[in-house]
NUZAGU-634668 format. One record per residue: x, y, z of N, C-alpha, C, O, CB in turn; residue in three letters. Coordinates in steps of 0.2 Angstrom, whole numbers, padded with zeros to 4 digits, always signed. Last residue first. Glycine has a CB too. Example, Ala and Ser with C-alpha at 12.3 -4.5 7.8 and 13.67 -1.06 7.14 Angstrom:
! NUZAGU-634668
+0064-0011+0035+0068-0005+0036+0064+0000+0039+0067+0006+0040+0070-0003+0029SER+0066-0028+0039+0062-0022+0039+0066-0016+0039+0071-0017+0042+0057-0022+0045ALA
//
This chain:
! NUZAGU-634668
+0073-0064+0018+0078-0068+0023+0082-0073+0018+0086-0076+0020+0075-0072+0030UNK+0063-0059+0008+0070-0056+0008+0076-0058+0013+0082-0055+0013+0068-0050+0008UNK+0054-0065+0008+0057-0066+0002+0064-0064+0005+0070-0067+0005+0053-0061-0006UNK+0046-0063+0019+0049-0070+0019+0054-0070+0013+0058-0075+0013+0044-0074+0019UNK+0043-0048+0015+0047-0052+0023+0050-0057+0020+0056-0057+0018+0042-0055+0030UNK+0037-0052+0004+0040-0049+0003+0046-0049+0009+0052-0049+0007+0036-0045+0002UNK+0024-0058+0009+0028-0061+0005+0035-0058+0004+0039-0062+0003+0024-0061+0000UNK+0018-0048+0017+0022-0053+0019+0026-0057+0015+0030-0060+0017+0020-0056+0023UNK+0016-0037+0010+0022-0036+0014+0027-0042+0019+0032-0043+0023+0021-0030+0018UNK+0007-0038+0002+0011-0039+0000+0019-0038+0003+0024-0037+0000+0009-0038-0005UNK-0005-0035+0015-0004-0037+0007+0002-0039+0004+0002-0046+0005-0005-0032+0002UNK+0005-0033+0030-0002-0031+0026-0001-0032+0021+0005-0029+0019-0004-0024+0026UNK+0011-0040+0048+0010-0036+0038+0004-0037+0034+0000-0041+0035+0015-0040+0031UNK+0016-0033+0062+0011-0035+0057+0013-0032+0048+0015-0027+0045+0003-0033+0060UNK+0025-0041+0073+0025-0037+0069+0019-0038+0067+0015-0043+0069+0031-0038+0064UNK+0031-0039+0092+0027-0042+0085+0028-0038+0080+0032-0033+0080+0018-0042+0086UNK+0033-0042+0110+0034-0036+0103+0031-0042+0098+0030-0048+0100+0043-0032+0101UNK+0019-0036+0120+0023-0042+0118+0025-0037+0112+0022-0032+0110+0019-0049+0116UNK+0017-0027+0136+0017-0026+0130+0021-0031+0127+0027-0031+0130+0018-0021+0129UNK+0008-0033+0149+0014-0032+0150+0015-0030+0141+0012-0036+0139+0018-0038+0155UNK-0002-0039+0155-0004-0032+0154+0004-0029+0152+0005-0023+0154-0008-0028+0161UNK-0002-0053+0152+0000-0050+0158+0000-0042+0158+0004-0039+0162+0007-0054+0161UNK+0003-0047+0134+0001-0051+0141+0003-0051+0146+0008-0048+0148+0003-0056+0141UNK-0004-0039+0121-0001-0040+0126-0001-0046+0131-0006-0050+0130-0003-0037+0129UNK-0004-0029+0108-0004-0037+0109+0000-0036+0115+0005-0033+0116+0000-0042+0103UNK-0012-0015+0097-0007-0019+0103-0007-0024+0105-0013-0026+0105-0007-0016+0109UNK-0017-0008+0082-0019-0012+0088-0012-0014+0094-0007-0014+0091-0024-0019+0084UNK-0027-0002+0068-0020-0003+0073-0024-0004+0081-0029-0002+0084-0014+0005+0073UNK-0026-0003+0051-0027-0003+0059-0023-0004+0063-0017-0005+0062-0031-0007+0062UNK-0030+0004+0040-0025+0003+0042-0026+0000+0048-0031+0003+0050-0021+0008+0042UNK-0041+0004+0033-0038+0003+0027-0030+0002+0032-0025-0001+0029-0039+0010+0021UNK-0051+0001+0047-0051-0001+0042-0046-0003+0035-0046-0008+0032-0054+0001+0042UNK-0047+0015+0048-0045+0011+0054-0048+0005+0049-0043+0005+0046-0048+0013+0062UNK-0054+0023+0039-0049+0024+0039-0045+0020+0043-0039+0020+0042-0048+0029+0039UNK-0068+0021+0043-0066+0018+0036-0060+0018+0035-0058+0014+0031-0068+0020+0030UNK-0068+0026+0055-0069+0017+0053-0067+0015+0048-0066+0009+0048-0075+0015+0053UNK-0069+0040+0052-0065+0036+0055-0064+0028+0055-0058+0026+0054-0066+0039+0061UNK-0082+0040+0046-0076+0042+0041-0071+0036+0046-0069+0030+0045-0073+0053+0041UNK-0092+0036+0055-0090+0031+0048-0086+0034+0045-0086+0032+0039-0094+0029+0043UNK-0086+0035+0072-0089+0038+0068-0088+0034+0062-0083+0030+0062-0089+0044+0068UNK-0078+0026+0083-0088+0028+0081-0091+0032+0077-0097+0032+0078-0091+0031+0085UNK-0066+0014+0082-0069+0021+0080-0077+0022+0082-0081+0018+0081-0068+0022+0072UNK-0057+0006+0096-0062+0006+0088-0066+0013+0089-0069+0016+0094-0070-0003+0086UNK-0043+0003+0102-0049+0007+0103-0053+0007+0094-0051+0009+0089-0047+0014+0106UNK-0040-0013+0105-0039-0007+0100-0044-0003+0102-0049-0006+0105-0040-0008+0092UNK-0028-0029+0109-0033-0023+0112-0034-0017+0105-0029-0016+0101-0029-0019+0122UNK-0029-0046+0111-0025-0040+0108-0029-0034+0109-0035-0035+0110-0025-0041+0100UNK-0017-0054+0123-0023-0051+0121-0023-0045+0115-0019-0040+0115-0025-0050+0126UNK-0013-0069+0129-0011-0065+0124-0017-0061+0122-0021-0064+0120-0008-0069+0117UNK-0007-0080+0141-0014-0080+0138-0011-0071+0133-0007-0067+0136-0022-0080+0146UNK+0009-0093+0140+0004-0087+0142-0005-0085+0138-0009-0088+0134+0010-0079+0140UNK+0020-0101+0136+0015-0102+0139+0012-0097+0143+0012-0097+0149+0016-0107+0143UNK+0022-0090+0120+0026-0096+0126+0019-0097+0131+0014-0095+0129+0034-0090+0133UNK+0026-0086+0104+0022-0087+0110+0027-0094+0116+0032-0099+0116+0013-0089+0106UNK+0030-0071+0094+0033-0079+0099+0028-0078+0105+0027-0074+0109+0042-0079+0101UNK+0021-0067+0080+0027-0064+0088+0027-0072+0090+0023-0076+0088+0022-0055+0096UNK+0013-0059+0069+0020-0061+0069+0024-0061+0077+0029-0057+0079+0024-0056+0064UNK-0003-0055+0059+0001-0054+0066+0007-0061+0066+0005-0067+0064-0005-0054+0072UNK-0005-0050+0044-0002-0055+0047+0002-0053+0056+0007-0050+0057+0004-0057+0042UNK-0022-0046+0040-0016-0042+0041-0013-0050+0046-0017-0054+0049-0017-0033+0046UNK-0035-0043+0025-0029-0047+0028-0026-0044+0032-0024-0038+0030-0024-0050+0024UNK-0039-0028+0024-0038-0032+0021-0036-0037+0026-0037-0035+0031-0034-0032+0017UNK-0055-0023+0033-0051-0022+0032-0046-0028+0028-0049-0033+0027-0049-0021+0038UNK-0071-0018+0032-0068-0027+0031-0060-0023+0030-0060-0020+0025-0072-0034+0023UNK-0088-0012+0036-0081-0011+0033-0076-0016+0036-0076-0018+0042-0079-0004+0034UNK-0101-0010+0029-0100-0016+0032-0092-0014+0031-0090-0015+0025-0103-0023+0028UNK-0115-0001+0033-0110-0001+0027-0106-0006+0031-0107-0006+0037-0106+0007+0025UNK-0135+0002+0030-0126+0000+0033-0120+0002+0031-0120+0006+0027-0125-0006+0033UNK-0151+0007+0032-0142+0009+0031-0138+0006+0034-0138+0006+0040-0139+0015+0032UNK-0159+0008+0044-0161+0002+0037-0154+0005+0031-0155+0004+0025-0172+0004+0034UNK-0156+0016+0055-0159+0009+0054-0159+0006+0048-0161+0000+0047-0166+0009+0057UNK-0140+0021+0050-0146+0023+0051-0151+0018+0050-0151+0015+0045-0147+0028+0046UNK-0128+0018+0051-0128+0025+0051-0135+0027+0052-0138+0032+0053-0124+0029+0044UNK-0119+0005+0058-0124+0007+0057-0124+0015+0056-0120+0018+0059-0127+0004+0062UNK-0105-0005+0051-0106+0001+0055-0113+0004+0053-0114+0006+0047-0100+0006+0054UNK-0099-0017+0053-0104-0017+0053-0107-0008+0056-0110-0007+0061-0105-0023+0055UNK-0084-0022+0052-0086-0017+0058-0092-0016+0053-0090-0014+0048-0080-0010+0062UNK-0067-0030+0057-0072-0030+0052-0077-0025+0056-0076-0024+0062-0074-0037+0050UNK-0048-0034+0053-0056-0029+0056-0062-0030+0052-0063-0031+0046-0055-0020+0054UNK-0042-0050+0053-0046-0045+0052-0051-0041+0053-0057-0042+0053-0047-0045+0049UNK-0025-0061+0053-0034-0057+0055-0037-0051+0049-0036-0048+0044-0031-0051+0064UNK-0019-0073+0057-0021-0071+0050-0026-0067+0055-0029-0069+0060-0025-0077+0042UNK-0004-0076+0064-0013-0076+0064-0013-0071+0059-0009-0067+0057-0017-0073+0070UNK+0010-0084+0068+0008-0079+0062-0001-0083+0063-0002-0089+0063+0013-0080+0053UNK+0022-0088+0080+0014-0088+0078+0014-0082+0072+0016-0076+0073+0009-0087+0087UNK+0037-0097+0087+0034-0093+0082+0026-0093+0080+0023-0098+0078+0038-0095+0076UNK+0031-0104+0102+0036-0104+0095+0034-0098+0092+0030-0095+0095+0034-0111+0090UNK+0017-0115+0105+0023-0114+0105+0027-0112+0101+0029-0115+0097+0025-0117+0104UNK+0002-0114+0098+0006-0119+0100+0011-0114+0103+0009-0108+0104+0009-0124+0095UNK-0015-0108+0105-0008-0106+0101-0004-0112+0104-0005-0115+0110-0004-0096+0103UNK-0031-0106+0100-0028-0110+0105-0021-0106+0101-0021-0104+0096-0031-0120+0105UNK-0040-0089+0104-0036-0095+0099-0032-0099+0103-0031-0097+0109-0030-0091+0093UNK-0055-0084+0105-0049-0087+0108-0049-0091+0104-0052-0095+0101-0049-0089+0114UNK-0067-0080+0096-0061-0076+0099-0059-0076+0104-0060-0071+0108-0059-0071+0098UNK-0072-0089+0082-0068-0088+0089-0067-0083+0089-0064-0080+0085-0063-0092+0091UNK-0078-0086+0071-0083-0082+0075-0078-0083+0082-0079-0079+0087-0093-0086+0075UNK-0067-0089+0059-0071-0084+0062-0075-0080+0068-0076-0074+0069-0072-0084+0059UNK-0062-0105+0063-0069-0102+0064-0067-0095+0064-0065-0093+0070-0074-0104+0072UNK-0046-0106+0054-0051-0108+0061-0057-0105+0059-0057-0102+0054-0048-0104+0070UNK-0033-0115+0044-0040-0112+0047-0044-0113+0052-0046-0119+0054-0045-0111+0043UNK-0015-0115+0046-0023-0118+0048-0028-0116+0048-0030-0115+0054-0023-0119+0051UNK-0006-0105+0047-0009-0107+0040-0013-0111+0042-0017-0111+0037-0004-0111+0035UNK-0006-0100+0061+0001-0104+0056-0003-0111+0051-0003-0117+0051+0008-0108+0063UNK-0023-0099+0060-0015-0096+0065-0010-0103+0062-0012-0109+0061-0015-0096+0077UNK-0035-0091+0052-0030-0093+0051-0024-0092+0055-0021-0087+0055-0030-0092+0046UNK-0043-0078+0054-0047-0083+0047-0041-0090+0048-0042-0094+0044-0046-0079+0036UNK-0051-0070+0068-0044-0070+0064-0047-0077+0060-0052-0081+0062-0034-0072+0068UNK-0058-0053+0069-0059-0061+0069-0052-0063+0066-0049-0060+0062-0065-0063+0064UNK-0061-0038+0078-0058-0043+0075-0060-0049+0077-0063-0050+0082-0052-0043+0075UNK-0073-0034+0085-0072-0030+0079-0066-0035+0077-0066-0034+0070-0072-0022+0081UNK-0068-0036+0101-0074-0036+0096-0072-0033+0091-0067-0030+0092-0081-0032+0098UNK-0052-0045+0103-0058-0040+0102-0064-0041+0098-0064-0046+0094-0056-0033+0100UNK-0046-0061+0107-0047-0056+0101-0054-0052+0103-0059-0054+0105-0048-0060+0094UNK-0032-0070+0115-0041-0067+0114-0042-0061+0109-0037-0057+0109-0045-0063+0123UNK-0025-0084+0113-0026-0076+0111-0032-0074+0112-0037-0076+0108-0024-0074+0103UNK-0018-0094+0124-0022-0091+0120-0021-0085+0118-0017-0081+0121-0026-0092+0122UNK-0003-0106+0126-0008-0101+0128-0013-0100+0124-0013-0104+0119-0006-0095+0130UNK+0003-0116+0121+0006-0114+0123+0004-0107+0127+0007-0103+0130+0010-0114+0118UNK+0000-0134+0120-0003-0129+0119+0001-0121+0124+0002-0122+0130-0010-0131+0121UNK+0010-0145+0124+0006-0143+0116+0006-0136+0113+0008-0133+0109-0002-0146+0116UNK+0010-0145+0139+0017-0142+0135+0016-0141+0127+0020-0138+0123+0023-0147+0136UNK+0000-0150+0143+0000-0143+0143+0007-0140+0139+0008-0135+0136+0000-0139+0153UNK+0003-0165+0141-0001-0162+0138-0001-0155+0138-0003-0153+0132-0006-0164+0140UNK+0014-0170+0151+0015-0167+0144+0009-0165+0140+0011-0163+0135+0019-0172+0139UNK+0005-0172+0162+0009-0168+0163+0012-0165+0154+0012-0160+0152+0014-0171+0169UNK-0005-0183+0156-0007-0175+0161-0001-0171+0160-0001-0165+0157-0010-0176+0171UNK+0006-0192+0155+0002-0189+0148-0001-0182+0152+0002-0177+0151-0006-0195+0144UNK+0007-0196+0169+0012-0193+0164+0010-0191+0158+0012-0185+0156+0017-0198+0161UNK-0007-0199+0173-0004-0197+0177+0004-0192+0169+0004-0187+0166-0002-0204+0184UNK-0008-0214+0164-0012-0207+0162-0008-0200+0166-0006-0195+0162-0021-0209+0166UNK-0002-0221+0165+0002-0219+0163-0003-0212+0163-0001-0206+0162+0005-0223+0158UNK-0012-0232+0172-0004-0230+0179-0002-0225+0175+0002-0221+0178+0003-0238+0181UNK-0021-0233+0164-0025-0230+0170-0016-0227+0173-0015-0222+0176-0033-0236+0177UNK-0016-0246+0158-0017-0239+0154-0015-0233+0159-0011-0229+0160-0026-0237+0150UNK-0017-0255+0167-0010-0254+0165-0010-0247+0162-0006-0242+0162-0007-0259+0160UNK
//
């Protein structure tokens, strides 16, 4: 009796998940709508809807075999609506260690799908509290 309904569960099952986000080298996100995930994914499963990811740069920049410097951007809230698509985020990352540190205190980056540009926001420290305060 189970086995006749299965057929209908297949079909509302893809309607959960709304796509993914793939994420570059050099970001990790800690969190998509206040849930934590693994750091080391990058692909996010996304529902439906409104999506806020928590992310951040991060970049292990070698200057000399036994020198590092490890640079970690703050928090930043990615903010855009998702639908049943796959979502990518793209950046060119720096190569040298001035430039890294400065892409680090700001970054920047683009979100697409289907190579086609998604609009979003991002906030940084205290600019999302601040968004939400002020609707």
């Amino acid at each position: 009796m189970k086995a006749r309904y299965w057929p209908l569960m297949a079909l509302f099952c893809p309607l959960a998940m709304a796509g993914e986000l793939h994420l570059p080298e050099g970001f990790y996100a800690t969190a998509v709508n206040g849930q934590a995930v693994s750091p080391h994914q990058n692909r996010l499963n996304l529902g439906s809807g409104r999506q806020v990811v928590t992310l951040r740069y991060a970049n292990p920049y070698l200057f000399h075999k036994e020198f590092h410097e490890v640079l970690v951007s703050a928090p930043l809230y990615l903010v855009f609506d998702a639908s049943n698509q796959h979502y990518r985020i793209s950046a060119t990352l720096p190569t040298e260690l001035e430039a890294a540190r400065r892409f680090a205190r700001d970054p920047e980056f683009s979100l697409t799908s289907q190579q086609q540009p998604i609009p979003y926001q991002t906030y940084r420290y205290n600019q999302a509290v601040n968004a939400l305060l002020s609707r």
